[in-house]
N, C-alpha and C positions, 0 to 999 in steps of 0.2 A: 288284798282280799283273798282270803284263803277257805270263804266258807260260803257253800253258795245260800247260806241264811241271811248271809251280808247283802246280797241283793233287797232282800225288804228291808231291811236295817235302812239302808242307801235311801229307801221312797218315805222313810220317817223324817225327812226333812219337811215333807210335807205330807204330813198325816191326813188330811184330809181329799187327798187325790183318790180319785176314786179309779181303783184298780179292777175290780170286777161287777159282774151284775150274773145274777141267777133267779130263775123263777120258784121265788121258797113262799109258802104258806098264802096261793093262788096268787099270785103277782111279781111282776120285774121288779127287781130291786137292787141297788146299785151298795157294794161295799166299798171301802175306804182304808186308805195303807193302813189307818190309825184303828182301823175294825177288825182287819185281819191280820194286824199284827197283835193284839187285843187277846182275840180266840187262838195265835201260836199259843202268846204265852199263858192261859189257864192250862192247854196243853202240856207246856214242859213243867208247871208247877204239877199236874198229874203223874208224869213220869219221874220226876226228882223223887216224890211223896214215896210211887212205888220200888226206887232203888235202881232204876234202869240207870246203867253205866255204859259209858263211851265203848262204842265198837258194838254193842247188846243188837241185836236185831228186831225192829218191829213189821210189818205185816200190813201192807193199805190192800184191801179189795172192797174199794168202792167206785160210785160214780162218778164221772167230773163232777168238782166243786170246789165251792170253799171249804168241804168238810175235809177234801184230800191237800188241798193245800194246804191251813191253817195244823195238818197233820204232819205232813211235810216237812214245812217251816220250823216246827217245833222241836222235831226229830235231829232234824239237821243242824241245827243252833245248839243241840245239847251234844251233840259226835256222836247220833245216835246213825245206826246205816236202816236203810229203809228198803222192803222189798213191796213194788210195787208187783199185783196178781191181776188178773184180766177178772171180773166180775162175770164176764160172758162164758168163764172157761167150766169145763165139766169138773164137780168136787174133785173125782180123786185125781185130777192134776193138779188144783188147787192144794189138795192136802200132800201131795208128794211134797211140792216146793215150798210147803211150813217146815215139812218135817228135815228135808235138806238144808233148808238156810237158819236150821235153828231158831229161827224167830220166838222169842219170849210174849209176843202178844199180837195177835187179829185183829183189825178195824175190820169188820165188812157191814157190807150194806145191810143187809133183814136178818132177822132170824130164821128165816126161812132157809136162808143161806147156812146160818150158822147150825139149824138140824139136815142140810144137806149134808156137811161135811162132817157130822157126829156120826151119820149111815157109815161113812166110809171111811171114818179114821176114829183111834179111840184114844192115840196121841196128839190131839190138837193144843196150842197152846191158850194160852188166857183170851178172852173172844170179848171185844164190846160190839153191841150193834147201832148204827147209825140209826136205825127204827126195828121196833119189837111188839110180835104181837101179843096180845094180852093174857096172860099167863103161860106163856111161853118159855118164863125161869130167866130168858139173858137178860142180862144188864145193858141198857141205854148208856151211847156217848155222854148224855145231857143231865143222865144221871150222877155219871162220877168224876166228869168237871168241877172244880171250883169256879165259884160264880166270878169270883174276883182273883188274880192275880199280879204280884209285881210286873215289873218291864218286860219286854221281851230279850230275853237272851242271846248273845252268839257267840261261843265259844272259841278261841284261836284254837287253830289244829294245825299238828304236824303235816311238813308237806307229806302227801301220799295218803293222805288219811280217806280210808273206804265214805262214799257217799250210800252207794247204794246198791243192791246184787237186782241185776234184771235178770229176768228169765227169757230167752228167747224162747217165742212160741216157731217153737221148729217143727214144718212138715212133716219130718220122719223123725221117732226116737224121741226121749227124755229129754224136755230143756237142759237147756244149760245156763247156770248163772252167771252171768256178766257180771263180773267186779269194775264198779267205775267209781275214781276217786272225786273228791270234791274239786281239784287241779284240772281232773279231765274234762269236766262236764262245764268249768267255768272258764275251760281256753276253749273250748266249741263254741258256748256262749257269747264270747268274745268276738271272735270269728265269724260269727253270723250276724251280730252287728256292726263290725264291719265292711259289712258287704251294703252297708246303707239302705236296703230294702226296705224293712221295716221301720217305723216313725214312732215318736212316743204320742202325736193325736189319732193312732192309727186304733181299730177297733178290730180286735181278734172275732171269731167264731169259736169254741171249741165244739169236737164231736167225736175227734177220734181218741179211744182211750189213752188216759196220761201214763196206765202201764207202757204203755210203747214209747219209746223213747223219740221220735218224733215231734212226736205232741208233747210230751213232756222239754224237750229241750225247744223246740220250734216254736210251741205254742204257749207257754210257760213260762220259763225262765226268761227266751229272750222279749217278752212283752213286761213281766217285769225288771226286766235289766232296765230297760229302757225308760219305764213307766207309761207304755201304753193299758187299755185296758181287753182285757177278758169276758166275752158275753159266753154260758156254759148252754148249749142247748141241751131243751130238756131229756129227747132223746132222738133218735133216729126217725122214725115213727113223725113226728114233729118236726123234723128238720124246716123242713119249705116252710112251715110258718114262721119259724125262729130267724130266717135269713130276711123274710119277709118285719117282721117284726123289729129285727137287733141291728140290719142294715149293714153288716160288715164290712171291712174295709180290704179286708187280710184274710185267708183261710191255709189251714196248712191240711195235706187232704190226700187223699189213697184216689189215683184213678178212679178205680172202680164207680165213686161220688159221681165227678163229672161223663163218665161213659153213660150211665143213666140217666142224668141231667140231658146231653145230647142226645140219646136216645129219646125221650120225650119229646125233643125239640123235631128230632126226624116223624116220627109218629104223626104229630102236627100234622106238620106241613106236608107228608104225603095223602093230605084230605085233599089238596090244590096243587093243583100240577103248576101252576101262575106263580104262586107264590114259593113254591121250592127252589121256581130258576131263578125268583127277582133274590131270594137266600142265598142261595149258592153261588147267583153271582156278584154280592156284598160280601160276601166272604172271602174270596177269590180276589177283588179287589184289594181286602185289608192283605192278605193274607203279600199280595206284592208291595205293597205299601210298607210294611212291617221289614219287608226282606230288601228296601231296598230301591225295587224294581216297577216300582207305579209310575204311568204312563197320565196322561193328560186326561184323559177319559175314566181311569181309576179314581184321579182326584175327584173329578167330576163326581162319578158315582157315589165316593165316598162321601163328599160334601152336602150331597143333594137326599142321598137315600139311605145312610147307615145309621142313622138318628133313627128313621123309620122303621128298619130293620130290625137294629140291636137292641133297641129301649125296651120293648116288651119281653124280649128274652131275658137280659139282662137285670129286668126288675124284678125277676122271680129270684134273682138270688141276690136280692136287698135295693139294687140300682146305684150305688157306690162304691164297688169293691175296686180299689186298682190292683189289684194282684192276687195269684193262687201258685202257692208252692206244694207240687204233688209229688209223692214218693212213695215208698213202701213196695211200689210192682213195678213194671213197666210199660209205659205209657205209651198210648199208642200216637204217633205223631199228627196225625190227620185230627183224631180229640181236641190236640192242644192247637193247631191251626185254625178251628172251625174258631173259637172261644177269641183269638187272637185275631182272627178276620174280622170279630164285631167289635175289637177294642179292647179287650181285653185277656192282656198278658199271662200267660199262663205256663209256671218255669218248673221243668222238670229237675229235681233234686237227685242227690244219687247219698247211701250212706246206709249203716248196720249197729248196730246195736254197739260192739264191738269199738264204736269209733265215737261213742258218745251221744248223736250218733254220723251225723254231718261230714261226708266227706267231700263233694262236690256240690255246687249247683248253680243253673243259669241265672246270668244279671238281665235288668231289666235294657240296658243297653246292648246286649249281647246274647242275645237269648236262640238258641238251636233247638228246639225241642226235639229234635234227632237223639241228640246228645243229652248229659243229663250234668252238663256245663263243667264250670272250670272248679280246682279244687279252690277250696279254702286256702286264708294266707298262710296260715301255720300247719297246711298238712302237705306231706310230699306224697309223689305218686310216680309207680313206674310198670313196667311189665317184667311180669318175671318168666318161667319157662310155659311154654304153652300158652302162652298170651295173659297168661292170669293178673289181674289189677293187685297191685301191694301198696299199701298205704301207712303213712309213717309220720307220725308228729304226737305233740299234749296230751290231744284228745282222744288217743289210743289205750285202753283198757290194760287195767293191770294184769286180766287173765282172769279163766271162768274159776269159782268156788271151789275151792275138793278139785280139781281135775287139774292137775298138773299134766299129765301127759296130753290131756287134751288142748290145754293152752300151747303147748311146747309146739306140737302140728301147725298151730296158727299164726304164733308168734316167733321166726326166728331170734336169732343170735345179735341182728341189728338191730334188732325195733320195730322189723316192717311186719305188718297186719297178710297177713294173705288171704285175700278174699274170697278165693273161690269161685271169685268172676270174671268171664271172659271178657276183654277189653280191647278198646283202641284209642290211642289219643293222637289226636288231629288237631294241630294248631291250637293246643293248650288245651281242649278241649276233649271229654273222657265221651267215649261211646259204647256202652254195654253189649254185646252179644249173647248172651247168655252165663249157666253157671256150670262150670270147670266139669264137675261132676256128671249134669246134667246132658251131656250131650249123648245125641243117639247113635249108636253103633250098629244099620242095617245089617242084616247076614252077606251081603254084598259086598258089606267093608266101607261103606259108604257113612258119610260123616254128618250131622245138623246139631244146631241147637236149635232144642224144640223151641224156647217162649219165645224167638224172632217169630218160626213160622207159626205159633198158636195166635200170638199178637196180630200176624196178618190176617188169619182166617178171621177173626174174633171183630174185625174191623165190620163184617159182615153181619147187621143185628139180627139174621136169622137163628147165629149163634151168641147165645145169652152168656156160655160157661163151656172151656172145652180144655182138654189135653189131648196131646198125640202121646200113640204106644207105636212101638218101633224096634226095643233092644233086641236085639239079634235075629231081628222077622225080616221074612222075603219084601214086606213091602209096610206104608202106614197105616195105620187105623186109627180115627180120631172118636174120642171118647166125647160125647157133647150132651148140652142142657139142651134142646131145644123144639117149640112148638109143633114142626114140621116132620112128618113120618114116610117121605118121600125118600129114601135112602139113594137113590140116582140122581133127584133134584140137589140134593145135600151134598152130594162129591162133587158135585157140578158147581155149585156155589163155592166151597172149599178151594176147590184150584182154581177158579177164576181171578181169587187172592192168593194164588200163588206164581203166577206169570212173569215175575220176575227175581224166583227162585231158579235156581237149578232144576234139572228135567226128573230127578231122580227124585226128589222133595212133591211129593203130590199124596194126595189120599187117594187110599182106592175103597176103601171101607169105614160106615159111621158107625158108630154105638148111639142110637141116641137113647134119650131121657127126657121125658117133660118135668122132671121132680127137680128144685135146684138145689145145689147145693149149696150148704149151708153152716152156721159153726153150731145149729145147735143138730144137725145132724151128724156132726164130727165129719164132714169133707171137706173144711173149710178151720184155718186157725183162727186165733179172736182180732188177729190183723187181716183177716176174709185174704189169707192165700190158701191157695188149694193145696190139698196133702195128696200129693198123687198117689203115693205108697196106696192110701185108704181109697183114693177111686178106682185104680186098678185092680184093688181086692174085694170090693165092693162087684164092680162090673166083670169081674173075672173070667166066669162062664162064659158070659154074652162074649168077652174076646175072645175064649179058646174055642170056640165056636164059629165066628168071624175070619180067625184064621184055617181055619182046618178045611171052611167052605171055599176059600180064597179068594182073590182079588175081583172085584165089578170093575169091568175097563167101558 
């Protein structure tokens, strides 16, 4: 298997397995290998028709669906490379990264889309729309489909042959395109199902864009490797119904999900002071139970009361899920214990784009959420100088588009990946401290990486959304989302999550904001990580200001 189209090829043994379900034309509906491999191929007989040749670059900015996969599929079967675009993302990034990968032709979702990016480019390429409104001039997918076509296609390819150019959606500065070959993306694939986690009766969620390589390899390829199925929710906005609705089994998923999940859950139950201690102390129970360490009276508890406990929590995100693989940020450990205490296992993943994208992640027998678990079989892992994580196998990126010197910085002479992440490995076991880059330099000479302390503070749901500012300042100032305009009460809250930092690690100064941030306010990339660059220059004043008045002690 040398083409990752050969995965549906694989589920045509049994064409009528039903691979996905999405709500098209007001109801659930379940597709079938022999459906969506059906609409691949009217697709590649589209682009044979148009002359698109192996290596030619095409363009998805659409929603989850089967309109992205059956696009996908197609693309891929024919050696065509595929650049997946965030739908969420502002035109003119959208149009930078047509106009850098060359792409010969656009899928995007609306016209509406497609006269956004006319405003701001007058080099776009060939553009179909998924829906178009009425006299609008584009051309509909459904228009210039052929109704019927032969088989579906898949092509043998040389080893090495380009899959697909991602765009990291980078905090600072112009993406950059990930070249990942069809090799790389189907030895990750590999790899992730050998970690056993995932089942072919298991039932995905999808939510997080398949531009991200997460979802795209996590949520994606390896449910069809396997032949589990794909439920697409319809959107964000929707989610709770659709978990309620689709009952999941499986999710693969950005913190950020389950922190507001939790958060809801704390909101609850601080209406009942009765019921927060009988939670807390069902959680606390699982929570030694899981690790090990339950005692006779844990059993107890658990036996007698986490049924009572867990169920109604639980059933708000379907009442069957046995597992959630979270990644993208980092997770804050108390999150994954709360989830874990009522039974449900919650593994933090570690991994970049760069790597396919899967470099680590916790098993269900071995699970740290400290930690963001053990590598994969086929990837190696070491420290290089400055504690930095380097990662080295398959699944390793041939190097970004056009940037050779940029690939050269990341990719030594060996093969090993340098991450740019601060690390530790303990007992096989990978533990992220922050990134390389990122750490803060007080005027003091004094050392942190900020996301451990912003994770702590953050733990705190007074704060919604926060960074610390620091570089070369007498002392911290945290930049935050949050309801409360107490600026005494707020430093007070802040280091009471920090008690088990160093002395020197404390805020003495908030910036707050009630507005959040967000990726359609551009503070937030279309994977919701914050672009510090942009909140620092956003809140700019309000800091130079902060500091010049100086420290609240």
């Amino acid at each position: 298997m040398n083409n990752i189209a050969d995965l549906l090829k694989a589920q045509l043994a049994t064409p009528e397995r039903v691979l996905y379900r999405q709500f098209l034309e007001g109801g659930w509906r379940d597709i079938s290998a022999g459906e969506i491999a059906a609409y691949a191929a009217r697709w590649q007989e589209y682009l044979r028709a148009e002359g698109f040749a192996r290596g030619e670059r095409i363009a998805l900015c659409l929603r989850n669906g089967i309109h992205w996969v059956a696009a996908d599929q197609a693309a891929l079967g024919l050696g065509l490379v595929v650049v997946p675009l965030y739908v969420d993302d502002n035109p003119e990034n959208v149009a930078w990264c047509l106009e850098n990968s060359g792409a010969r032709l656009l899928l995007a979702e609306s016209s509406r889309m497609a006269e956004a990016l006319a405003k701001v480019s007058a080099a776009l390429p060939r553009l179909l729309c998924l829906s178009a409104e009425p006299g609008s001039g584009h051309r509909t997918i459904d228009a210039v489909l052929p109704k019927e076509a032969p088989g579906f296609e898949v092509a043998p390819l040389e080893d090495g042959a380009l899959a697909t150019i991602c765009y990291t959606s980078g905090t600072v500065g112009r993406p950059k395109g990930v070249m990942l070959t069809h090799g790389n993306i189907l030895a990750n694939v590999g790899a992730c199902e050998r970690t056993r986690l995932a089942r072919p009766d298991d039932v995905f969620l999808s939510f997080l864009p398949l531009s991200h390589m997460f979802e795209r390899t996590g949520g994606y390829y390896l449910p069809l490797a396997i032949g589990a199925k794909v439920a697409y929710a319809r959107s964000l906005h929707q989610l709770a119904e659709d978990f309620l609705s689709e009952r999941p089994t499986v999710v693969f998923a950005v913190p950020r999900v389950f922190e507001r999940f939790a958060s809801r859950v704390n909101e609850t139950l601080a209406k009942s002071r009765g019921k927060k201690r009988l939670f807390d102390f069902v959680v606390a129970a699982g929570g030694r139970a899981v690790r090990g360490e339950a005692g006779i009276l844990d059993r107890v508890v658990l036996a007698l009361l986490r049924g009572r406990v867990a169920r109604p929590v639980l059933a708000r995100l379907g009442g069957r899920m046995r597992f959630a693989v979270l990644g993208g940020a980092p997770l804050d450990p108390a999150i994954a214990w709360l989830f874990m205490g009522l039974g449900l296992p919650v593994l933090q993943g570690y991994g970049m784009t760069e790597a396919s994208p899967v470099i680590s992640v916790n098993r269900l027998e071995d699970n740290a959420p400290e930690s963001v678990g053990r590598p994969l079989d086929n990837v190696e892992v070491k420290l290089g100088p400055d504690r930095e994580l380097l990662a080295r196998g398959a699944s390793i990126m041939k190097g970004y588009w056009n940037l050779p010197e940029a690939t050269a910085k990341v990719l030594d002479g060996e093969g090993w990946l340098h991450t740019g992440d601060l690390a530790e490995i303990r007992g096989g076991k990978i533990f992220i401290s922050g990134r390389l880059k990122d750490v803060l330099v007080l005027s003091n000479g004094e050392k942190l990486p900020p996301q451990d302390v912003e994770l702590a503070i953050l733990g705190d749901l007074v704060f919604e959304q926060g960074i610390l500012i620091g570089e070369g300042r007498p002392f911290l100032t945290l930049v935050a989302v949050t309801q409360e305009t107490d600026e005494k009460s707020l430093i007070q809250r802040a280091n009471e999550r920090l008690k088990g930092f160093p002395r020197y690690i404390r805020v003495r100064r908030v910036v707050a904001t009630r507005d959040p941030w967000t990726v359609d306010n551009g503070l937030l990339t279309p994977t919701l990580k914050v672009k510090r660059e942009r909140v620092q220059k956003k809140f700019g004043e309000e800091i130079e200001r902060t500091y010049a008045a100086g420290a609240l002690d």
